[in-house]
C-alpha positions in Angstrom: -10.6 -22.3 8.2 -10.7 -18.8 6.6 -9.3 -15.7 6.9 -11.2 -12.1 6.0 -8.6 -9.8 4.8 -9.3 -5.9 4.3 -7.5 -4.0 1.7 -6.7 -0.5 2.1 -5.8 1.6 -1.0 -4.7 4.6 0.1 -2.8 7.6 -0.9 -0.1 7.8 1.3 2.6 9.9 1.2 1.1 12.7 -1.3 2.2 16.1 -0.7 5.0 18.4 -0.7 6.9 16.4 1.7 6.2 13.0 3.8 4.0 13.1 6.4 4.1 10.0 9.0 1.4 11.1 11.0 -1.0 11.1 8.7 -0.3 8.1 6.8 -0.3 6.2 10.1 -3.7 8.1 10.8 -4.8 6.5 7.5 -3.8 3.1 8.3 -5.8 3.9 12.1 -9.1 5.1 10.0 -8.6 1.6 7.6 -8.2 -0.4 10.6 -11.2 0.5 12.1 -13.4 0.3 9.1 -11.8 -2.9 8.1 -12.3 -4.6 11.8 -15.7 -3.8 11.5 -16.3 -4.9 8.5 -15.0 -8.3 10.2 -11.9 -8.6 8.7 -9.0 -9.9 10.9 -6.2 -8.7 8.8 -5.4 -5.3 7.2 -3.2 -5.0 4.2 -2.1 -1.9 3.5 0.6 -0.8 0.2 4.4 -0.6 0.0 6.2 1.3 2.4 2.7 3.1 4.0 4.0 4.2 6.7 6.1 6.7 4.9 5.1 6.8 1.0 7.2 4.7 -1.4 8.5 7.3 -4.2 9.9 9.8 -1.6 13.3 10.3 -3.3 16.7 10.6 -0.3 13.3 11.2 2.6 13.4 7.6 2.6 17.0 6.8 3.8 16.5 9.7 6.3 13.4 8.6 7.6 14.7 4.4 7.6 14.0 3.2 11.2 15.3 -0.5 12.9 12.8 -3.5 12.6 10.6 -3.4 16.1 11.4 0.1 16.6 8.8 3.2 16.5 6.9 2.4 13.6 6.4 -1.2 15.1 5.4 0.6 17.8 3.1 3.1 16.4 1.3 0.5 14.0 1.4 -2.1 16.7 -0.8 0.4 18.8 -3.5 0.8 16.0 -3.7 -3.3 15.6 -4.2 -3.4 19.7 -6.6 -0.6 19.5 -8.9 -2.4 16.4 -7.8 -6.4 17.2 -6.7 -7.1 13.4 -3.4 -8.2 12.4 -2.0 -5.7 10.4 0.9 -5.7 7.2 2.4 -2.5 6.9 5.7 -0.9 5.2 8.3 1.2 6.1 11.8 1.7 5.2 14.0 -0.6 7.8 17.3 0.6 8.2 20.1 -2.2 9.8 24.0 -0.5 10.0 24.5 1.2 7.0 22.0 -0.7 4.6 18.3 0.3 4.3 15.3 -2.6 3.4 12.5 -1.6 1.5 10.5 -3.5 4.5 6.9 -4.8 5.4 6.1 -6.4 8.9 3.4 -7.9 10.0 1.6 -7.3 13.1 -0.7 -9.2 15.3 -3.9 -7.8 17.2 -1.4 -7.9 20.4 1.1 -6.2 18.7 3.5 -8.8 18.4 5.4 -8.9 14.8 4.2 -12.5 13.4 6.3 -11.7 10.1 8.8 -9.9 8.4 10.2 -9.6 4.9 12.7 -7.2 2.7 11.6 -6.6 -0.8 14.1 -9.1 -3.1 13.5 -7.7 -6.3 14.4 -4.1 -6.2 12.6 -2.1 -9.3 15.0 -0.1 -11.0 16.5 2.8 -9.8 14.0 4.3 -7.7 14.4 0.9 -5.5 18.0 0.7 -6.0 19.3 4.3 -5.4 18.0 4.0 -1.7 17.6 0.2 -1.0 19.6 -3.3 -0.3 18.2 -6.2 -1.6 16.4 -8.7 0.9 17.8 -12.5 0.9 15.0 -14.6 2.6 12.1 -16.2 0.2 10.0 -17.4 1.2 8.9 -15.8 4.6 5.5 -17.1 5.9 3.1 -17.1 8.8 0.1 -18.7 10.2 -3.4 -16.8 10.4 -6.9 -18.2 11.1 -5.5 -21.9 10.1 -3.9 -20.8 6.4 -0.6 -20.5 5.6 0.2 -16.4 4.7 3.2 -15.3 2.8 4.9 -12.1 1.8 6.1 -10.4 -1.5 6.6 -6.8 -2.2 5.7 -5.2 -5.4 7.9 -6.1 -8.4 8.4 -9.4 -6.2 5.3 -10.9 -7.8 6.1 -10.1 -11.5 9.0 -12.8 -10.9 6.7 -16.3 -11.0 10.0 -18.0 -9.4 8.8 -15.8 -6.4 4.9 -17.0 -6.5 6.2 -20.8 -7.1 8.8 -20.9 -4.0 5.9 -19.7 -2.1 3.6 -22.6 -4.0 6.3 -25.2 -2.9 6.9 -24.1 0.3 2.5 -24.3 1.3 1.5 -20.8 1.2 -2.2 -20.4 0.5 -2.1 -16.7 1.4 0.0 -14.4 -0.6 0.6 -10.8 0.9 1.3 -8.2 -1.7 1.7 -4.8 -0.6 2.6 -2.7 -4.2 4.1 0.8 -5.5 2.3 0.4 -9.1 2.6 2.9 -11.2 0.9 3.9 -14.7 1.6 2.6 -17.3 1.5 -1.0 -15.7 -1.9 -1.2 -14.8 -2.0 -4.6 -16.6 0.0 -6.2 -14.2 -2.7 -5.8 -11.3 -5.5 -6.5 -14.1 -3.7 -9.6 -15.8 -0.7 -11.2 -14.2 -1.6 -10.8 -10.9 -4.9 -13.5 -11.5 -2.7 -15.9 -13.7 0.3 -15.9 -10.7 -2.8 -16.9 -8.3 -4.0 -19.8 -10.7 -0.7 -21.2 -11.8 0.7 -21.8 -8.5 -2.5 -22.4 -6.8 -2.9 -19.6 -4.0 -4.8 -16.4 -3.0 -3.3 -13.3 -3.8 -4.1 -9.6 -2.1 -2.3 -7.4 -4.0 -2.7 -4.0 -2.5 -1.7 -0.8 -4.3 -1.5 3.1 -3.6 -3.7 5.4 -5.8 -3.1 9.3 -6.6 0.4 10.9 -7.2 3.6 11.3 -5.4 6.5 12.8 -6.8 7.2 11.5 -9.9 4.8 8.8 -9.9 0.9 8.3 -11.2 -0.2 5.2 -9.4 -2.5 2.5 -10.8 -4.8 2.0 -7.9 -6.5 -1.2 -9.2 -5.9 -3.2 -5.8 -6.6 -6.8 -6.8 -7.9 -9.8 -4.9 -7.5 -13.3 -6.9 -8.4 -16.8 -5.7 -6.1 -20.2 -6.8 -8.9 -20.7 -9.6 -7.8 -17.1 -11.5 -11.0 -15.1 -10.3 -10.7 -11.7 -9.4 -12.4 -12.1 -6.0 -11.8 -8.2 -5.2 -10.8 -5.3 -7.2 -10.4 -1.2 -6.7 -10.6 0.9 -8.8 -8.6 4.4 -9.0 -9.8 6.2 -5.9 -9.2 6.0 -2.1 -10.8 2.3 -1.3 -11.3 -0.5 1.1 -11.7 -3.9 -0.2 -12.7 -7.0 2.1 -12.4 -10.4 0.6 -12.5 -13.9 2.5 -9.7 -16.8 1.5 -10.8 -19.8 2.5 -9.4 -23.4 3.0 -12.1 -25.3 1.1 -11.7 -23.2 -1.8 -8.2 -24.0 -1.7 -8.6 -27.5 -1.8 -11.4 -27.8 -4.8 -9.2 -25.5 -7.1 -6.0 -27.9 -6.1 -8.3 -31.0 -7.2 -9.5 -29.1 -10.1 -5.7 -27.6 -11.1 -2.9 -29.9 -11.2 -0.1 -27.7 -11.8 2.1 -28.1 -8.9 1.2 -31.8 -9.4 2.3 -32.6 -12.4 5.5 -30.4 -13.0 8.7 -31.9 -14.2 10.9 -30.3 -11.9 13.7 -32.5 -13.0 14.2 -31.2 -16.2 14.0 -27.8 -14.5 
């Protein structure tokens, strides 16, 4: 049981002004190369569909889960067969999610998630926080999960997952400079404590206010970087697979032997 997973580091939303068209062409052009290269699932980084530091543009541009951008993204995954996780900002009522869905080849949603931890106030002037962890899926026999971002730098977040049997962990990410370490360093140590493969998939260039990191990271549940960008525009293909799972769980025993009475 594996599953090939394609991660696209791209740098949406740059410019004057968001531009939806051609971030979803981007996430089109990744899809393609990605399928080809095999892989049956793209990743792409937080909120892609419309950039992630986009100031008041994202509450005005905040659509319902399974409505246009569903539809628009769900046409590129029919149009390449690959599942495919994607962001955008979800807006239910009067509240807007800082969202990620996932879609399958057909164009179905198989899963989605609202970010829990919301990163200061760039997250918190626009967004509500999310209330479900963990939210999880099936793909090519493994069990996939989904964090956002700052989600991961919580290792209650990684652990629930852990708990809960998630040997895939989805990370679509907004990192910005200075916190490069946290693709180089935590992200690695969050995959070998609780046991998991991460794809932890950044932006690169600037938007606005921010200078992201680039530094997309693939880690496997022994702590190996498996996968990493570096600053540029990139496409990373890794494989996560169930008999690597099961040799660095013999090897590790973490989960095993933790006294989760005493905490």
């Amino acid at each position: 049981m594996t599953v090939v997973v394609g991660m696209y580091q791209g740098p949406e939303g740059l410019g004057p002004e968001p531009d939806v068209g051609r971030n979803l062409a981007a996430i089109d052009d990744a899809a393609a190369r990605a399928a080809a290269g095999g892989a049956q699932m793209l990743v792409t980084p937080e909120l892609s569909v419309t950039g992630y530091d986009i100031g008041p543009a994202a509450t005005e541009l905040a659509r319902p889960r399974g409505g246009e951008y569903h539809a628009a993204v769900g046409a590129v995954a029919r149009r390449h067969g690959i599942a495919i996780v994607a962001g955008y900002p979800e807006r239910e009522g009067d509240r807007v999610f800082n969202a990620t869905t996932v879609i399958a080849p057909d164009g179905a949603e198989l899963a989605h998630y609202r970010k829990t931890h919301l990163f200061g106030d760039l997250d918190r002037a626009v967004f509500a926080p999310g209330d479900e962890l963990p939210v999880q899926f099936d793909l090519g026999g493994l069990r996939c999960g989904l964090l956002i971002c700052y989600d991961v730098e919580f290792p209650e977040a990684v652990r629930a997952h852990a708990e809960a049997g998630t040997d895939l962990l989805l990370i679509p990410t907004g990192l910005m400079e200075p916190f490069g370490r946290i693709a180089e360093r935590l992200v690695p140590v969050r995959a070998f404590e609780s046991q998991l493969y991460i794809a932890y998939t950044n932006h690169c260039g600037r938007e606005r206010t921010l200078e992201y990191c680039g530094l997309s990271t693939a880690a496997g549940p022994d702590g190996e970087v498996v996968a990493r960008a570096g600053r540029d525009e990139e496409l990373l293909t890794f494989t996560a697979d169930a008999e690597g799972l099961r040799e660095a769980r013999i090897a590790n025993t973490y989960l095993r032997d933790r006294r989760a009475d005493l905490y």
